[in-house]
SERO-4910 file (N, C-alpha, C, O; in steps of 0.05 Angstrom, whole numbers):
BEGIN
 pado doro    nc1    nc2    nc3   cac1   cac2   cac3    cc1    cc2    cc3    oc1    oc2    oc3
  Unk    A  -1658   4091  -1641  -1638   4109  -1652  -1612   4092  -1657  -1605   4074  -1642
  Unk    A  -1597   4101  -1682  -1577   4086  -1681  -1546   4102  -1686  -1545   4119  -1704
  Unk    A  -1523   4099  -1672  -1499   4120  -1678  -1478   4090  -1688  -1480   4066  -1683
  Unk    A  -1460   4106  -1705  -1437   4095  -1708  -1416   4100  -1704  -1407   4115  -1722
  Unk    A  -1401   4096  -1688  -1376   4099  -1669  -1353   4075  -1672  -1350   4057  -1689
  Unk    A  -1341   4080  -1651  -1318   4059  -1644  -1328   4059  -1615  -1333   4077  -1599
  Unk    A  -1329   4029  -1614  -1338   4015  -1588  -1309   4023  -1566  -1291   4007  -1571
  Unk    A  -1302   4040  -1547  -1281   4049  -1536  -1264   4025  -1513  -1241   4019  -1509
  Unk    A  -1297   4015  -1500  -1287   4003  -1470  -1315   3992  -1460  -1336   4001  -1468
  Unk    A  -1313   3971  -1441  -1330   3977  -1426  -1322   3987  -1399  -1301   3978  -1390
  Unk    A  -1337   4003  -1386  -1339   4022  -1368  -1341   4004  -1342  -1325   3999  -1324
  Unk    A  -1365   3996  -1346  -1371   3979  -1316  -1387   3960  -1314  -1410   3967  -1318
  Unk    A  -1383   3937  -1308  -1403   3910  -1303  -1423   3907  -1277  -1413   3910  -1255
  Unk    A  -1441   3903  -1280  -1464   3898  -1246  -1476   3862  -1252  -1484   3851  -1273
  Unk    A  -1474   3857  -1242  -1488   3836  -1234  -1507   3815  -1211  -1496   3812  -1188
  Unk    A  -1525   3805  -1213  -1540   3802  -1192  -1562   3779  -1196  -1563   3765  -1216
  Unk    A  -1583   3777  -1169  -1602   3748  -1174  -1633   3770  -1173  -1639   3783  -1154
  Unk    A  -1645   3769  -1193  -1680   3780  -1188  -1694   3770  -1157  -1696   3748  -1146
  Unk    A  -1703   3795  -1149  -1709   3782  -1118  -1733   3770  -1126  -1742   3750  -1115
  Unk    A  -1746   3784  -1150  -1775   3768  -1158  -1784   3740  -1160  -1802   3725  -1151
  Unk    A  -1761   3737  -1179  -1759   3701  -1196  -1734   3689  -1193  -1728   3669  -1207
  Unk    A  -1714   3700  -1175  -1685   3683  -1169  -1665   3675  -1195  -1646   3660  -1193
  Unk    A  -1673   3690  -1220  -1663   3682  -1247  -1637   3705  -1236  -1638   3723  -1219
  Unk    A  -1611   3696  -1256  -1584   3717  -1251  -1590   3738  -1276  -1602   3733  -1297
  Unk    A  -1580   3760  -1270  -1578   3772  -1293  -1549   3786  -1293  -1532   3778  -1277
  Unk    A  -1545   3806  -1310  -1520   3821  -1325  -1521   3849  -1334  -1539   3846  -1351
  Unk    A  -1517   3867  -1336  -1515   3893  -1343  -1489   3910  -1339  -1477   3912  -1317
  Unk    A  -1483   3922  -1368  -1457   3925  -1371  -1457   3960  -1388  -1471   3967  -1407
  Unk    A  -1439   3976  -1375  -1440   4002  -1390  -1411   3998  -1412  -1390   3984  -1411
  Unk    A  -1418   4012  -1424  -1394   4014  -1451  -1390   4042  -1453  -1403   4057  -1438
  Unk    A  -1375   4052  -1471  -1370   4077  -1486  -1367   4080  -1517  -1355   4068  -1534
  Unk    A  -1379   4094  -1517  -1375   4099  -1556  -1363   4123  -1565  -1372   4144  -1556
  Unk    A  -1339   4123  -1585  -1327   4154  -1587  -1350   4156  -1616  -1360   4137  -1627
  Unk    A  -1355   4185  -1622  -1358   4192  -1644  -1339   4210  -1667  -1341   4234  -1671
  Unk    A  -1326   4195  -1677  -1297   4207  -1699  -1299   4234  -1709  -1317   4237  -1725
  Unk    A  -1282   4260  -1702  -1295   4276  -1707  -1274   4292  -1702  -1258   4282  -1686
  Unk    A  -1264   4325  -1715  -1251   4341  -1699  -1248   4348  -1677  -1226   4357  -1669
  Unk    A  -1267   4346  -1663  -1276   4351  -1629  -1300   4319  -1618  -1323   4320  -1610
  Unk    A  -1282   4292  -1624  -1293   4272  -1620  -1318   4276  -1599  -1322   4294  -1583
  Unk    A  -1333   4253  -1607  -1352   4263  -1581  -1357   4225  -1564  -1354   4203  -1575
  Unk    A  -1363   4232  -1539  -1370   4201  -1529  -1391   4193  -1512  -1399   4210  -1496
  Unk    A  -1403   4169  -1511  -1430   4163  -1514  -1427   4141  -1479  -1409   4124  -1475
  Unk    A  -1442   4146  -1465  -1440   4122  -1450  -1462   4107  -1449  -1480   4121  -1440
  Unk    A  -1470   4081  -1455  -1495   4070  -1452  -1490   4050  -1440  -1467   4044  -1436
  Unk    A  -1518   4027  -1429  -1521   4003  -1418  -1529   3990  -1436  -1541   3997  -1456
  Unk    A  -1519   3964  -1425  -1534   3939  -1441  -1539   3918  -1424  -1521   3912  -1408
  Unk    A  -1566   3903  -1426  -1574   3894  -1397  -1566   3863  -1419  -1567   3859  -1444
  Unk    A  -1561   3847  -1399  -1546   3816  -1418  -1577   3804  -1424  -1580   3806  -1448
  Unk    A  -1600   3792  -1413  -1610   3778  -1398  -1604   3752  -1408  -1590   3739  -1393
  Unk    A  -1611   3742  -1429  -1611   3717  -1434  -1598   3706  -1459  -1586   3685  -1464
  Unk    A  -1607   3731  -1473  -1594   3718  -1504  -1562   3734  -1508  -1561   3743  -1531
  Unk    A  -1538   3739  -1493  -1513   3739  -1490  -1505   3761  -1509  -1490   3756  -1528
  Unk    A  -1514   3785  -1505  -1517   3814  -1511  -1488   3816  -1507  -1471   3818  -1524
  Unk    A  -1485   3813  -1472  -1457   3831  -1468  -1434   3817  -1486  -1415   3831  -1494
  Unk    A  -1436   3781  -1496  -1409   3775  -1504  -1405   3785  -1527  -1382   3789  -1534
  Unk    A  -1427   3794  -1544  -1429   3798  -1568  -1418   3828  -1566  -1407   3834  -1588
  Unk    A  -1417   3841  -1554  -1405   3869  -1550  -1380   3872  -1542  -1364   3889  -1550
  Unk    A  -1375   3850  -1523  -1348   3850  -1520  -1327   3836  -1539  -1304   3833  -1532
  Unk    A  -1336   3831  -1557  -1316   3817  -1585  -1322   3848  -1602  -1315   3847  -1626
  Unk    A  -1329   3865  -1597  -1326   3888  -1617  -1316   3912  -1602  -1326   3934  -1610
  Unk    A  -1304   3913  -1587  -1280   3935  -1573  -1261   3935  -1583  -1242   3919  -1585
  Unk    A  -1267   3963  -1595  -1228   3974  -1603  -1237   3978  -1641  -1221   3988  -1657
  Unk    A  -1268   3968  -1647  -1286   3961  -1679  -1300   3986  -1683  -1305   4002  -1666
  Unk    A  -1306   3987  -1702  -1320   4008  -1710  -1351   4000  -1720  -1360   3995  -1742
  Unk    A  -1359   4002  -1703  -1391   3985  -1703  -1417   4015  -1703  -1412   4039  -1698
  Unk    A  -1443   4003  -1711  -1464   4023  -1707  -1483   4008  -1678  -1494   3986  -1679
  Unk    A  -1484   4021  -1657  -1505   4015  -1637  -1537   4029  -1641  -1544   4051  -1649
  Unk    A  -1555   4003  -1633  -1582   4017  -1634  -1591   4029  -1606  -1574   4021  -1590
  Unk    A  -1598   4035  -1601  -1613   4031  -1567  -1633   4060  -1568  -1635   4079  -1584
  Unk    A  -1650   4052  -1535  -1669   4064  -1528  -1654   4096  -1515  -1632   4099  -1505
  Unk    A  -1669   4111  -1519  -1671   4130  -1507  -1689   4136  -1483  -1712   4131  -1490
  Unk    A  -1688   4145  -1457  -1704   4142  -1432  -1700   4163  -1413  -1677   4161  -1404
  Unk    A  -1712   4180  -1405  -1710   4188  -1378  -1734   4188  -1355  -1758   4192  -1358
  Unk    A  -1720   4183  -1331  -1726   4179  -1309  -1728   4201  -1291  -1713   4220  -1298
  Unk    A  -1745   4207  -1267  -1735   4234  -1252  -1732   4210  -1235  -1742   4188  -1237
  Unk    A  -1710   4225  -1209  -1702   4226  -1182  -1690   4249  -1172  -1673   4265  -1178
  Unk    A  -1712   4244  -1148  -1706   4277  -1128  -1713   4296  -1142  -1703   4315  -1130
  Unk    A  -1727   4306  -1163  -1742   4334  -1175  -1719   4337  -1199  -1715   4357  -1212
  Unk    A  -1705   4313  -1202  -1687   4313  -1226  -1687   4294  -1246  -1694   4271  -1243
  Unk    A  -1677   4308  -1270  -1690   4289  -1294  -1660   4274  -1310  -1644   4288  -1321
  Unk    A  -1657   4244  -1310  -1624   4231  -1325  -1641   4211  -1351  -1659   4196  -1356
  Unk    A  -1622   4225  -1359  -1621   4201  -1383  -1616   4186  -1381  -1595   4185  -1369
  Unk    A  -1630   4157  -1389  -1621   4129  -1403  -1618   4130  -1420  -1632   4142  -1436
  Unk    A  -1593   4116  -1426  -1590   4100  -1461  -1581   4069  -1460  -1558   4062  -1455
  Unk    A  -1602   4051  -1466  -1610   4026  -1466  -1596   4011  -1497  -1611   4016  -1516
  Unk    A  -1578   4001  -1503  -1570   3989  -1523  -1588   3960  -1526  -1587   3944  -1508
  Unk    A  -1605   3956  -1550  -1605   3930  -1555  -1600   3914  -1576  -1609   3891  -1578
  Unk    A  -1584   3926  -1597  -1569   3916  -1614  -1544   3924  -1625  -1541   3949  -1625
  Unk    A  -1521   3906  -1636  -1489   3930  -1646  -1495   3899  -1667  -1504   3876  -1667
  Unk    A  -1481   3925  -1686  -1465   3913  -1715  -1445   3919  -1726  -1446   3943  -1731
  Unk    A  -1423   3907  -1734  -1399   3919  -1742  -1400   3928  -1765  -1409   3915  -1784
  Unk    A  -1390   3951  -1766  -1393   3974  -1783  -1372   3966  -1806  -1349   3959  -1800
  Unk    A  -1380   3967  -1834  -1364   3967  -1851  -1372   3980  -1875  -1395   3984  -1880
  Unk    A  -1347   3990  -1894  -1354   4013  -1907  -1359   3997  -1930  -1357   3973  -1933
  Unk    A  -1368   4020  -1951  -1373   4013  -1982  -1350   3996  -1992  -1352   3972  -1998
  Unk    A  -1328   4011  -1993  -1310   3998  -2004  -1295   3969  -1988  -1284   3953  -2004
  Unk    A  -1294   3962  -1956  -1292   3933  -1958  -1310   3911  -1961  -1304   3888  -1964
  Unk    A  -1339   3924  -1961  -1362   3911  -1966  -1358   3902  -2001  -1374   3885  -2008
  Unk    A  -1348   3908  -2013  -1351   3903  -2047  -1332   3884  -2048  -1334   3862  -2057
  Unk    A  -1307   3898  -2034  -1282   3875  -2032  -1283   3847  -2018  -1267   3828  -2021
  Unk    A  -1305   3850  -2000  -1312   3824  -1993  -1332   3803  -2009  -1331   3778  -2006
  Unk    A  -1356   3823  -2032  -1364   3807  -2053  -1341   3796  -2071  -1341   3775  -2084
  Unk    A  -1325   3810  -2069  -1313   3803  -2099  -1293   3778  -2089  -1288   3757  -2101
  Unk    A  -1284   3786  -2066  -1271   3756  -2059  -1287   3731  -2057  -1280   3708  -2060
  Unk    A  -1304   3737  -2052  -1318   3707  -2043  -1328   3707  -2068  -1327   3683  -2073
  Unk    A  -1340   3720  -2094  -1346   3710  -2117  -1323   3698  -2120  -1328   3674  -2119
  Unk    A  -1293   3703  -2125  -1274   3692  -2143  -1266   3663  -2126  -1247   3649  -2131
  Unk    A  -1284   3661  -2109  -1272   3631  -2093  -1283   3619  -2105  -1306   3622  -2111
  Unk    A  -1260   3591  -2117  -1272   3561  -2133  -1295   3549  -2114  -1296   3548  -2089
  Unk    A  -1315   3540  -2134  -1337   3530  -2120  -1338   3497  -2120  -1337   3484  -2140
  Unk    A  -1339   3487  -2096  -1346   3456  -2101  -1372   3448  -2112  -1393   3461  -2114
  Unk    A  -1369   3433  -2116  -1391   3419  -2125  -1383   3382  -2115  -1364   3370  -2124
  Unk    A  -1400   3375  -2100  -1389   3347  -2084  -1410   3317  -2108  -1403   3293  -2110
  Unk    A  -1422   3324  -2115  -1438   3299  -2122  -1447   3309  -2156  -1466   3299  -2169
  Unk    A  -1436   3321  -2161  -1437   3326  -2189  -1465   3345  -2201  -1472   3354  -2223
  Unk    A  -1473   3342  -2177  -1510   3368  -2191  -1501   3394  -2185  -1484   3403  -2170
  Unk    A  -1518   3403  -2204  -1512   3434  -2209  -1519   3453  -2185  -1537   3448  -2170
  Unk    A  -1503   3477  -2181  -1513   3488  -2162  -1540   3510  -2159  -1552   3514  -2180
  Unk    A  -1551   3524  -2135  -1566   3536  -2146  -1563   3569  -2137  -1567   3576  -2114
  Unk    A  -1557   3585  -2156  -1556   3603  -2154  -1568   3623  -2134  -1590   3633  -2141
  Unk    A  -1555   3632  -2106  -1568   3642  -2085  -1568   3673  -2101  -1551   3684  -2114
  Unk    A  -1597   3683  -2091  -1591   3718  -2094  -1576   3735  -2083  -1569   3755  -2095
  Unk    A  -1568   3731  -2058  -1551   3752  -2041  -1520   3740  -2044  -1502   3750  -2032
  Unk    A  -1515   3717  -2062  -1484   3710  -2066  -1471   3727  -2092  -1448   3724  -2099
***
């Protein structure tokens, strides 16, 4: 599932060693508002392990990004909680600075270092 919000905060950090395999890990809750007359807000986790999830989240607080993550519930005690598992964010940008950012980087002079021609990328 994926929402687009503004990344608010993070909420709360845990950290610890696997009693299994002695590797460290990371897990970190955030908040997400959803923009709105009667805003609404999201709290999810994001577990770090290896490939540096949480830093990448924490350079987009305060951004207006889209989060993916899992949806989950668990019972404890004859009761049923939601998980929400984040494992991807992207910073959200609209139509209009997305075009303004083609159009600038088309109008940037292009080098050319050794005199051969360049080759026309499709997504430039």
């Amino acid at each position: 599932m994926e929402i687009t919000g503004i990344l608010v905060k993070q909420t709360s950090l845990r950290e610890g060693v696997s009693k299994s395999n002695g590797t460290p890990w990371k897990s970190a809750e955030y908040l997400l508002e959803i923009p709105g007359p009667y805003a609404k807000h999201i709290n999810f986790r994001v577990n770090d392990g290896q490939v540096g999830r949480l830093a990448r989240f924490d350079t987009l607080v305060g951004k207006m990004v889209t989060v993916s993550f899992d949806i989950d519930a668990h019972e404890y005690q004859g009761r049923w909680y939601n998980e929400l598992n984040a494992w991807g964010v992207v910073e959200y940008i609209d139509q209009t600075t997305r075009q303004a950012n083609i159009a600038a980087a088309n109008s940037a002079p292009s080098k050319q270092s050794d005199g051969n021609s360049q080759i026309p990328l499709p997504f430039g």
